[in-house]
DRENSE-461197 format. One record per residue (C-alpha): residue number from 1; residue in three letters; x, y, z. Coordinates in steps of 0.05 Angstrom, whole numbers, plus 32768, in hexadecimal, padded with zeros to 4 digits. Layout:
% residues N
num=NUM; residu=ALA; X=X; Y=Y; Z=Z;
...
***
This chain:
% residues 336
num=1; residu=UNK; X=810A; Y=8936; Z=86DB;
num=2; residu=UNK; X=80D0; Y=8965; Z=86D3;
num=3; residu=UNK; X=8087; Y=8949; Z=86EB;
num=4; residu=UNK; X=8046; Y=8970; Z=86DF;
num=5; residu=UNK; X=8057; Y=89AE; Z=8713;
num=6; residu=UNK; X=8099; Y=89B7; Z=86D2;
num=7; residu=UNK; X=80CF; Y=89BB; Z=8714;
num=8; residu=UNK; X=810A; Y=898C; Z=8714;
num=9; residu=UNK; X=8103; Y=8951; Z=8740;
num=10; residu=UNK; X=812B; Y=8916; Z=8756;
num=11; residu=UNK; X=80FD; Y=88E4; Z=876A;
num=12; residu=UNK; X=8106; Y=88AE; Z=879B;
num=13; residu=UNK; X=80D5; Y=8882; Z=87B5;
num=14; residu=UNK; X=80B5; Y=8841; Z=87C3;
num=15; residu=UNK; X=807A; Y=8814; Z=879A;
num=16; residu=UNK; X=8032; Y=880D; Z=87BE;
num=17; residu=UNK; X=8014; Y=87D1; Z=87A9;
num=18; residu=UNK; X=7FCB; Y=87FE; Z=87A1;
num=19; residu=UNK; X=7F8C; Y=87DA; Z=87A1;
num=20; residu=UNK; X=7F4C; Y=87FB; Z=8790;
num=21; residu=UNK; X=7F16; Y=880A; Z=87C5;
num=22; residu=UNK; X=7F47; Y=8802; Z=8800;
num=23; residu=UNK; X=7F47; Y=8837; Z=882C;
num=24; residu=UNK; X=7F8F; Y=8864; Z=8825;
num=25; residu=UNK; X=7FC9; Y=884E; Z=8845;
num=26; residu=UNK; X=7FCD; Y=88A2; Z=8869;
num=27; residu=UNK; X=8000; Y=8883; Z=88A9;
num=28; residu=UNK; X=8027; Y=8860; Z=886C;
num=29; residu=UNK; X=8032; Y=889B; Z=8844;
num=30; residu=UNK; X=8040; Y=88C3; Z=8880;
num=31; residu=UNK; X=807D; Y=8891; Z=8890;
num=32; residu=UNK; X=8096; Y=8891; Z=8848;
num=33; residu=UNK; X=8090; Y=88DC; Z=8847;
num=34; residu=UNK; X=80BC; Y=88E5; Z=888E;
num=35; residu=UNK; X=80F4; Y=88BF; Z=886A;
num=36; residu=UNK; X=80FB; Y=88F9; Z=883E;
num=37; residu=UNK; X=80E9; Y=88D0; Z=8800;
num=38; residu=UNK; X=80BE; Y=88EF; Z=87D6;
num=39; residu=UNK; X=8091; Y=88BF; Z=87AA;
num=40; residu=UNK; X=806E; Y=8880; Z=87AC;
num=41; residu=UNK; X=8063; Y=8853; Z=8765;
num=42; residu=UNK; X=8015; Y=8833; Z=8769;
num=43; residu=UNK; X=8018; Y=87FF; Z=873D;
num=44; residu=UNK; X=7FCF; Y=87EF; Z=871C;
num=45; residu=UNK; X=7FA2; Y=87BA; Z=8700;
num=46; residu=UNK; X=7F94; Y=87CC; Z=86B8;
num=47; residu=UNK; X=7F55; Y=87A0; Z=86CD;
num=48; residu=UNK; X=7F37; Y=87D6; Z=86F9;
num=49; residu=UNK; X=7F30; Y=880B; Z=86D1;
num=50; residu=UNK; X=7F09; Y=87EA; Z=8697;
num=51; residu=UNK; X=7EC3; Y=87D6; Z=86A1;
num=52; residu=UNK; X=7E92; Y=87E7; Z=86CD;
num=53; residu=UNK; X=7EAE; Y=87FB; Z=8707;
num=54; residu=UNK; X=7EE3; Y=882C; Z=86EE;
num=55; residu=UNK; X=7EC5; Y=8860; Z=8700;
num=56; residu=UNK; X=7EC1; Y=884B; Z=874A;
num=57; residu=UNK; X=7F15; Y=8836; Z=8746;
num=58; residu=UNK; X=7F25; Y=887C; Z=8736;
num=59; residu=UNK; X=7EF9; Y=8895; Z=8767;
num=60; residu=UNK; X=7F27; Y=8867; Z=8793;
num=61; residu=UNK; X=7F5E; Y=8876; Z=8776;
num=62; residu=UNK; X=7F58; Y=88C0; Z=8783;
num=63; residu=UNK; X=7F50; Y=88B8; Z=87CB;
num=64; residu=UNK; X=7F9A; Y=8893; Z=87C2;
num=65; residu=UNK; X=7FAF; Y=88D1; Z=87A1;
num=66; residu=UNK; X=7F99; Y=8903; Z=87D6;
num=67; residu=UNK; X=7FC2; Y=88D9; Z=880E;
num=68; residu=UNK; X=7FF5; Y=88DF; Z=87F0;
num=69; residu=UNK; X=7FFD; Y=891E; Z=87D7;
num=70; residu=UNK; X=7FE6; Y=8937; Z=8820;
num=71; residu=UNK; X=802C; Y=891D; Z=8832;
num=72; residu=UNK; X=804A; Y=8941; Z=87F8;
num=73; residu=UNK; X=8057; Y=8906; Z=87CC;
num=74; residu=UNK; X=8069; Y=8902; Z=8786;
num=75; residu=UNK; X=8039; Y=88C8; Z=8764;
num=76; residu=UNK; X=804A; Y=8894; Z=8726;
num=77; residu=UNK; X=800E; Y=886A; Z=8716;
num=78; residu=UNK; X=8034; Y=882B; Z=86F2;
num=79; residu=UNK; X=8001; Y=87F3; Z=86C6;
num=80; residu=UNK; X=801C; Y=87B6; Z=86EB;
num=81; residu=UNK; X=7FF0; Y=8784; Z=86D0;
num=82; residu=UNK; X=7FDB; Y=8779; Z=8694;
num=83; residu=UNK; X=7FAB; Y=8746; Z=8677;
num=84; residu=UNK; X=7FD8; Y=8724; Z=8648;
num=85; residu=UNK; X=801B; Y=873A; Z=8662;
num=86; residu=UNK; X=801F; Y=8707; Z=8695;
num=87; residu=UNK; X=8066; Y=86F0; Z=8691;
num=88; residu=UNK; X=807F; Y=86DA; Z=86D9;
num=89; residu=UNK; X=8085; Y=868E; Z=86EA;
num=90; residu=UNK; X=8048; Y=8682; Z=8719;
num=91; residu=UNK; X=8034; Y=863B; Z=8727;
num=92; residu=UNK; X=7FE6; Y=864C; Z=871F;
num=93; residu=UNK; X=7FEC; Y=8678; Z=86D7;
num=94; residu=UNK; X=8008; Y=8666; Z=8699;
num=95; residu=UNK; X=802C; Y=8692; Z=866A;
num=96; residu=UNK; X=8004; Y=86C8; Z=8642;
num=97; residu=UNK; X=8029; Y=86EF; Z=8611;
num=98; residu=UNK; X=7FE5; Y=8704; Z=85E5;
num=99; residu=UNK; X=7FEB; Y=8751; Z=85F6;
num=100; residu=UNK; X=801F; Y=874D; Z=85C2;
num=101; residu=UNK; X=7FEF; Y=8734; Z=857F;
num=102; residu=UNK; X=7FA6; Y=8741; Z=85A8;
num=103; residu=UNK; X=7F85; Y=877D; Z=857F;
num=104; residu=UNK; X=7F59; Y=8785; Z=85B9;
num=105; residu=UNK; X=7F80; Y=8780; Z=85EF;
num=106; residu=UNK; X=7FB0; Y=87BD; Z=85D8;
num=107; residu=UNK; X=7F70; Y=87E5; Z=85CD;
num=108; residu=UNK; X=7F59; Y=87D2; Z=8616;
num=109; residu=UNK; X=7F94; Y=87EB; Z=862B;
num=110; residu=UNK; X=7F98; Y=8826; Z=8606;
num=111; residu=UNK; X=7F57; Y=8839; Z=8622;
num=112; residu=UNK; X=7F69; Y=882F; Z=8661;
num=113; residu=UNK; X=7FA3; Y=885B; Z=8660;
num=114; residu=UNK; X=7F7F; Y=888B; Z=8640;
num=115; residu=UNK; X=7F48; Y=8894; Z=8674;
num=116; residu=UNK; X=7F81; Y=8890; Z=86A8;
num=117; residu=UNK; X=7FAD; Y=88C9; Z=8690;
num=118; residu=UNK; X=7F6A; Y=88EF; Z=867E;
num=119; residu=UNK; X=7F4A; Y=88E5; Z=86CC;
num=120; residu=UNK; X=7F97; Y=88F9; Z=86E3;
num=121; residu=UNK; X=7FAF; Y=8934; Z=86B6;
num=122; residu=UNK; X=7F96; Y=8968; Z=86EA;
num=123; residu=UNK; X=7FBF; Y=894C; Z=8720;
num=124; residu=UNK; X=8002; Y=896A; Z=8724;
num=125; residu=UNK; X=8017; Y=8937; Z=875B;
num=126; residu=UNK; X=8017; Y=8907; Z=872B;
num=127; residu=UNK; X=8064; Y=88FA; Z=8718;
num=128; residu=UNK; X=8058; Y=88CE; Z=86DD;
num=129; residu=UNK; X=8034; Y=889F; Z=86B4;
num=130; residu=UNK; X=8064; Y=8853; Z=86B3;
num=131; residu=UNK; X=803E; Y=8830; Z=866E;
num=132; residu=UNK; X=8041; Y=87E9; Z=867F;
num=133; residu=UNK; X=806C; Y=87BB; Z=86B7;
num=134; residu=UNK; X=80A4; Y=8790; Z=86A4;
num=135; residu=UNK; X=8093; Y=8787; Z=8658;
num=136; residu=UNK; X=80A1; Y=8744; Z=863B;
num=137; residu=UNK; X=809D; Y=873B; Z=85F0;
num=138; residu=UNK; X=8078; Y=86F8; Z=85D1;
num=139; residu=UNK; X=80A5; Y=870F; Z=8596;
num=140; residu=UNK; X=80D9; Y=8739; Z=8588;
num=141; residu=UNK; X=80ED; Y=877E; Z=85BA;
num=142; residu=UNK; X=80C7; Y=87AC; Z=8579;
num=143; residu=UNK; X=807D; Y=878F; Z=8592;
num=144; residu=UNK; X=8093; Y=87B7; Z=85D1;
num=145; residu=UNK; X=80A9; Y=87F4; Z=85A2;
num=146; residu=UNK; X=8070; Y=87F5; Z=8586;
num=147; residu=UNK; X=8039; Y=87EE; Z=85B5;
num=148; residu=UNK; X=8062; Y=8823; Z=85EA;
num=149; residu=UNK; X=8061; Y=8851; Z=85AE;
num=150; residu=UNK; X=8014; Y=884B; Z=85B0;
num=151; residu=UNK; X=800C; Y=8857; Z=85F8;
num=152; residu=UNK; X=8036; Y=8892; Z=85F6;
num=153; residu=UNK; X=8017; Y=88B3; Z=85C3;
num=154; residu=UNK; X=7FCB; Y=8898; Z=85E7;
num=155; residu=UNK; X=7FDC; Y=88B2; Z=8629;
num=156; residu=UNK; X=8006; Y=88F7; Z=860D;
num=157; residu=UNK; X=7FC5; Y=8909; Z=85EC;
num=158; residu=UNK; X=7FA3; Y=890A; Z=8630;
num=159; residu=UNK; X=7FD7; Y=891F; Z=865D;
num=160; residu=UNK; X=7FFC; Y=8955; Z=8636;
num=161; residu=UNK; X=802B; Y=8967; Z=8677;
num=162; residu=UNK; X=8038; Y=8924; Z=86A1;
num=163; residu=UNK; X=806F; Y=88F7; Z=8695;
num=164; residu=UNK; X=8075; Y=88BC; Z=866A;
num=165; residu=UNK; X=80A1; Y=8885; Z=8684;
num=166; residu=UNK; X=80AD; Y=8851; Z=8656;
num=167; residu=UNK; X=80D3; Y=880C; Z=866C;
num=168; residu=UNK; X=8111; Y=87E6; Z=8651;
num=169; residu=UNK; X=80F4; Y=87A9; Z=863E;
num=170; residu=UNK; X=8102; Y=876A; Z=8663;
num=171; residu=UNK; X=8108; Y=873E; Z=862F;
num=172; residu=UNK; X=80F1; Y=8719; Z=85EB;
num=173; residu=UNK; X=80DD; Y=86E1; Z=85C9;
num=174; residu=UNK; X=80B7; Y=86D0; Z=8610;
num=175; residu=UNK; X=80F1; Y=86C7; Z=8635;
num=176; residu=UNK; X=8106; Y=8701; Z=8666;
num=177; residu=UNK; X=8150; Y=870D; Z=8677;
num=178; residu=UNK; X=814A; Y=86ED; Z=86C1;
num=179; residu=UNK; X=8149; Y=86AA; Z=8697;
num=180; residu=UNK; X=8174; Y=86B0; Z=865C;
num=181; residu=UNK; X=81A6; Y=86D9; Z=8680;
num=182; residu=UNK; X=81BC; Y=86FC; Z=8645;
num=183; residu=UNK; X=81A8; Y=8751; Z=864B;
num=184; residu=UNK; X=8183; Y=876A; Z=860D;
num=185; residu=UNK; X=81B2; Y=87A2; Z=85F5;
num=186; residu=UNK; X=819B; Y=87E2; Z=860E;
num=187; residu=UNK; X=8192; Y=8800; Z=85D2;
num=188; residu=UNK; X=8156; Y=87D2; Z=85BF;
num=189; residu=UNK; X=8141; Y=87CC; Z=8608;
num=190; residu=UNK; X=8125; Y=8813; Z=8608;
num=191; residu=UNK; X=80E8; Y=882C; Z=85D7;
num=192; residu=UNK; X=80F4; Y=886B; Z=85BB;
num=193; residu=UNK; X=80D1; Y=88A6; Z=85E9;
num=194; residu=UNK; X=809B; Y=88D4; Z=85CC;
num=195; residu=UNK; X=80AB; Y=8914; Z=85DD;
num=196; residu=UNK; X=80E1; Y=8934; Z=8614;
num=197; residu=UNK; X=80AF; Y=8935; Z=864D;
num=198; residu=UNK; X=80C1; Y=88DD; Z=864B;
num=199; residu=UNK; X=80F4; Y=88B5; Z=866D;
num=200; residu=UNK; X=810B; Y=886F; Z=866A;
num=201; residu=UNK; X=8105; Y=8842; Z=86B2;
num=202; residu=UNK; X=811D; Y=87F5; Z=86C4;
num=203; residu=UNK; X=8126; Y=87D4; Z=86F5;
num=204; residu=UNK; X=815F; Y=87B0; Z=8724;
num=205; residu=UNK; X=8150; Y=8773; Z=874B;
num=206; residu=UNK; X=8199; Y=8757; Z=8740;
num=207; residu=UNK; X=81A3; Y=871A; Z=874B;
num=208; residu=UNK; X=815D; Y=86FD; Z=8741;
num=209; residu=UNK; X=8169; Y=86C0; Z=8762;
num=210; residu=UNK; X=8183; Y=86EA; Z=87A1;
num=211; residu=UNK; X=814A; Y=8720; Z=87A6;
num=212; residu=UNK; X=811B; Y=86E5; Z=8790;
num=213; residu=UNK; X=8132; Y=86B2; Z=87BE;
num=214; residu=UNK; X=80F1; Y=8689; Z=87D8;
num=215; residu=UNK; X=80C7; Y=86AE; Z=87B1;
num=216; residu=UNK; X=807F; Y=8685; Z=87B6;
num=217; residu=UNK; X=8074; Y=869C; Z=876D;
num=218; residu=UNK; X=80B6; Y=8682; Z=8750;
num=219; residu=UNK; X=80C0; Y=862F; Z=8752;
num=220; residu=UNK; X=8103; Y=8638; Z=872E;
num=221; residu=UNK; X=8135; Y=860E; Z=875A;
num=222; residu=UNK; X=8169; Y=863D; Z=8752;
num=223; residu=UNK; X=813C; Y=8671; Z=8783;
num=224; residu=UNK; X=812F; Y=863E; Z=87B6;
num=225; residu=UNK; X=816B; Y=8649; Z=87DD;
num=226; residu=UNK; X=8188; Y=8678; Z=87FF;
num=227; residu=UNK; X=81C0; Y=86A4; Z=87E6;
num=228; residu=UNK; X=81E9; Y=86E0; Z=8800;
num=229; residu=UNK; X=81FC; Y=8726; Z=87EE;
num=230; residu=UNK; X=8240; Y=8739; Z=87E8;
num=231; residu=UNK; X=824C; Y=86F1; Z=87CC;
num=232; residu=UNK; X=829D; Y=86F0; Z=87C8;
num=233; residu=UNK; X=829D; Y=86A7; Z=87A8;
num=234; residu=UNK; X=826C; Y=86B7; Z=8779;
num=235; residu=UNK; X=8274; Y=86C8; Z=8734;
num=236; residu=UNK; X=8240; Y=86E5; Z=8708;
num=237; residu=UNK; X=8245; Y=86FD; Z=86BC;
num=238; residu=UNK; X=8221; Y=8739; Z=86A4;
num=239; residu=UNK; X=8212; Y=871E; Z=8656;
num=240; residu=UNK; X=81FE; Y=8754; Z=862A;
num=241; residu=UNK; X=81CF; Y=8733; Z=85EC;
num=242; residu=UNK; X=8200; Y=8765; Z=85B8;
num=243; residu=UNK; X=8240; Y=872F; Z=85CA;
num=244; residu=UNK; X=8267; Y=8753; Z=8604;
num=245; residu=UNK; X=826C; Y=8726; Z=864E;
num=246; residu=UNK; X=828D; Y=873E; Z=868F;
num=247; residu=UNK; X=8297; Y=8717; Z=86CF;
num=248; residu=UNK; X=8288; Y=8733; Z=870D;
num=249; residu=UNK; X=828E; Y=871A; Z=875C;
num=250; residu=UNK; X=8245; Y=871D; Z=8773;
num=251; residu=UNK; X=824E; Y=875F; Z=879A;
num=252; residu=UNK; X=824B; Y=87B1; Z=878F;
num=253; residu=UNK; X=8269; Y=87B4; Z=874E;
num=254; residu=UNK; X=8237; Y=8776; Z=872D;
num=255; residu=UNK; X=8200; Y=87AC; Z=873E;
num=256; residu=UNK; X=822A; Y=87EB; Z=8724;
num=257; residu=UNK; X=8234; Y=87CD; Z=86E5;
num=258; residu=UNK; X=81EC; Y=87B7; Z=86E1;
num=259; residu=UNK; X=81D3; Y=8800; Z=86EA;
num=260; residu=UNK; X=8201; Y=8818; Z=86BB;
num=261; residu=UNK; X=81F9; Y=87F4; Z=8685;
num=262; residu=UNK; X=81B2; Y=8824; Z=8685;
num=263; residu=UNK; X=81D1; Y=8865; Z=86A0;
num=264; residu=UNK; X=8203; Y=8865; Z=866A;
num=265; residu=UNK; X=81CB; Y=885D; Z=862B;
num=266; residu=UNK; X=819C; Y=888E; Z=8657;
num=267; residu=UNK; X=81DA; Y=88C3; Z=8658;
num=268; residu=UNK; X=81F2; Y=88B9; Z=8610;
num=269; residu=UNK; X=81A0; Y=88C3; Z=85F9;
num=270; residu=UNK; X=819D; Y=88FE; Z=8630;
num=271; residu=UNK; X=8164; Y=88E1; Z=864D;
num=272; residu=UNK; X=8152; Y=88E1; Z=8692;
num=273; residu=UNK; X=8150; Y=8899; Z=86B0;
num=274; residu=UNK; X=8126; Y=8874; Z=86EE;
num=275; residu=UNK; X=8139; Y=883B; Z=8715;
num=276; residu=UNK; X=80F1; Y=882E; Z=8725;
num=277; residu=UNK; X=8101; Y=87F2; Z=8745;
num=278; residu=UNK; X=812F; Y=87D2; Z=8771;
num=279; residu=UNK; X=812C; Y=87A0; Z=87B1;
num=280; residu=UNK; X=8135; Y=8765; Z=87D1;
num=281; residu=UNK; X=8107; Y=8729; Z=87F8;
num=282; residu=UNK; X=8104; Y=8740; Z=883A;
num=283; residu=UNK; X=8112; Y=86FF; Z=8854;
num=284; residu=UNK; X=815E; Y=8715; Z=8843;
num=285; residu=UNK; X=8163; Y=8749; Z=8872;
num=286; residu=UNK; X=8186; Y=871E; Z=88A5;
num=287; residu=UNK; X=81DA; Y=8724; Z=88AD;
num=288; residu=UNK; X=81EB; Y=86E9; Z=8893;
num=289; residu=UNK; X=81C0; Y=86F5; Z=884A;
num=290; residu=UNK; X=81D9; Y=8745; Z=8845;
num=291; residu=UNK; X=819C; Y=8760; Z=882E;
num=292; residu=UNK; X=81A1; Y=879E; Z=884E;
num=293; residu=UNK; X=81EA; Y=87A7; Z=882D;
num=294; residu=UNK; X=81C3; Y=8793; Z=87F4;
num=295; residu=UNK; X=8195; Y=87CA; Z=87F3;
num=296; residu=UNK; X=81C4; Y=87FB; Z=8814;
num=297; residu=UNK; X=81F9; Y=87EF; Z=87D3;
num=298; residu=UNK; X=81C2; Y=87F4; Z=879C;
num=299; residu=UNK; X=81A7; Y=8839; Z=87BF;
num=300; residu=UNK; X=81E9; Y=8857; Z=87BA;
num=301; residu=UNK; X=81F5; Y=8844; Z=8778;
num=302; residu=UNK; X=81B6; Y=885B; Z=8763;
num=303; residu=UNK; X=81C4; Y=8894; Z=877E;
num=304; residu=UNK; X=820B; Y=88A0; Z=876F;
num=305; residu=UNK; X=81F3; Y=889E; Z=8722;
num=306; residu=UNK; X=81B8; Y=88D5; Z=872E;
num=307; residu=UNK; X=8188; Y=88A0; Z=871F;
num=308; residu=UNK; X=813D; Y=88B3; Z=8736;
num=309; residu=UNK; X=812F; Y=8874; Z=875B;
num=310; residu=UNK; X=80F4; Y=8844; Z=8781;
num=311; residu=UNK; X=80FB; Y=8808; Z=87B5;
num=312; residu=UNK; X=80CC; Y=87D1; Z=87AB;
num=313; residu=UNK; X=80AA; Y=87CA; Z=87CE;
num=314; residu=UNK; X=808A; Y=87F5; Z=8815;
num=315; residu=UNK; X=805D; Y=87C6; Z=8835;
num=316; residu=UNK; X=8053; Y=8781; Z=8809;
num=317; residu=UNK; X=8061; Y=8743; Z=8829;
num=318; residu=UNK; X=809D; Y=8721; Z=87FF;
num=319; residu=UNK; X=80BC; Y=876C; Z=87F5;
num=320; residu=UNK; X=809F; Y=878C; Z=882D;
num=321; residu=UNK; X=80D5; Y=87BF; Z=884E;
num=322; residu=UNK; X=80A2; Y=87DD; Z=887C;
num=323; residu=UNK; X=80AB; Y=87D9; Z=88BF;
num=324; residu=UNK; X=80F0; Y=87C1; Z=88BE;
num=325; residu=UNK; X=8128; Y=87E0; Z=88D6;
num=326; residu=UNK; X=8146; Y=87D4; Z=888C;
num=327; residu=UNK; X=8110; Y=880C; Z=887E;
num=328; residu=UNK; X=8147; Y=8840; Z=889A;
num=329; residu=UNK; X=817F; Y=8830; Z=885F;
num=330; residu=UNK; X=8140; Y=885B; Z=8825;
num=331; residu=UNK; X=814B; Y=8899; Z=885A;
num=332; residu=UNK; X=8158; Y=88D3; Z=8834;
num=333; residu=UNK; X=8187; Y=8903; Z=8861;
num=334; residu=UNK; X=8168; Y=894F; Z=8862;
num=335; residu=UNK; X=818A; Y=8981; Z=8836;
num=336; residu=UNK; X=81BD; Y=89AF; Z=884F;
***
């Protein structure tokens, strides 16, 4: 993968929840920077950057940008909300699909973008551009075609040299795979990409209902219980939407086949492919729930496939791997 500077990098990092006007995080990318990774994913507020005080979030964010690339640190800025793209179960919001018919809304966000990649498109720290978190389709998976065409083709025009990375959607007809089960194929997950200088990203929180368990933003009952990693008595099916179903014990090769379900459309389009994110609730990360085999297995997969990859997330609460010995298992060992 070839960022801004037009080298070959394999990126691995974590997300930074980034807020606008608080003062950089320097000791935090300092730490993420001694484990030898080499990026950090700040996911944004559409919300901040339109209206009157946009021009004071940039000014913010730049200060975010100059911590971090003090420490040598590869940037993605990733849209992770979205005013009417609000599809997670929360007990205080209801669903809001209206980015997909809302005129206005796609041009808000089009602007957005644009004055983004324009503000950006000097930096070369600046890995890449991720359009839009998670998308969830009121309709069918084309509403995400076409509106990621848009945005690639908005944010190209300002940023002729940074990377476009461009999501596998996460499911249709409101519904995202967590709750149907059932994988869209792959091969109307992903939009088509603009140009070469764009790769294709998802994410891998596999199972949900383990990396989700107690999650104060999820009521389902299945996530309010505890569950292990390896599971040897449990049984999970991987159920692709184009027919085919596999069974799997709930262990190392549940989250191979996962992963390559995406590596193997990636490789046969010759397209490079992120893992932007995978973790687990931090409340796991005791023996008897395995989340540290967790993460330690979906790592080494990751990397076993050459997959540029992020851990979500540094220093939030539910995900937060700061500060924990856990931590330790994203070490990158030094080159030889």
């Amino acid at each position: 993968m070839q960022p801004a500077t037009g080298r070959a990098v394999q990126l691995r990092g974590v997300g930074v929840l980034w807020r606008p006007g608080a003062v950089p995080d320097s000791a935090g990318y300092r730490e993420i920077a001694a484990l030898g990774l080499n990026s950090v994913r700040l996911v944004l507020d559409m919300l901040d950057f339109d209206g009157d005080r946009s021009a004071e979030t940039l000014a913010s964010l730049d200060r975010h940008l100059d911590a971090a690339e003090r420490e040598g640190l590869w940037v993605i800025l990733m849209m992770g909300r979205i005013p009417g793209a609000q599809f997670v179960p929360r007990t205080t919001q209801p669903y809001d699909y209206s980015i997909w018919r809302d005129t206005a809304r796609q041009v808000a966000l089009r602007r957005v973008w644009r004055r983004l990649a324009t503000h950006v498109s000097s930096r070369v720290r600046v890995a890449g551009l991720s359009l839009f978190l998670e998308p969830v389709t009121e309709g069918s998976v084309e509403q995400w075609h076409r509106l990621s065409a848009v945005l690639q083709r908005e944010i190209r025009a300002a940023a002729p040299r940074h990377l476009l990375l461009v999501e596998s959607a996460a499911g249709e007809f409101r519904t995202r795979r967590e709750l149907t089960g059932i994988e869209l194929p792959v091969e109307r997950a992903y939009p088509s990409l603009v140009d070469r200088n764009a790769a294709w990203e998802f994410y891998a929180f596999e199972l949900d209902d383990y990396t989700h368990q107690f999650a104060p933003w999820r009521p389902e009952p299945s996530l309010q219980r505890a569950r292990t990693y390896p599971d040897s008595t449990r049984i999970v099916r991987l159920v692709d939407g184009s027919g085919s179903a596999r069974a799997f014990v709930f262990d190392r090769h549940y989250l191979a086949a996962h992963l390559d379900r995406h590596v193997a459309w990636a490789t046969r389009q010759r397209r490079p492919l992120v893992l932007w994110g995978f973790g687990t609730a931090s409340r796991t990360f005791t023996p008897d729930l395995g989340g540290a085999s967790w993460v330690q297995d979906m790592r080494a997969l990751a990397e076993e496939r050459g997959l540029h990859w992020g851990y979500w997330m540094f220093d939030t609460g539910y995900y937060g791997i700061r500060a924990r010995p856990e931590l330790e298992l994203l070490r990158i060992a030094p080159s030889r």
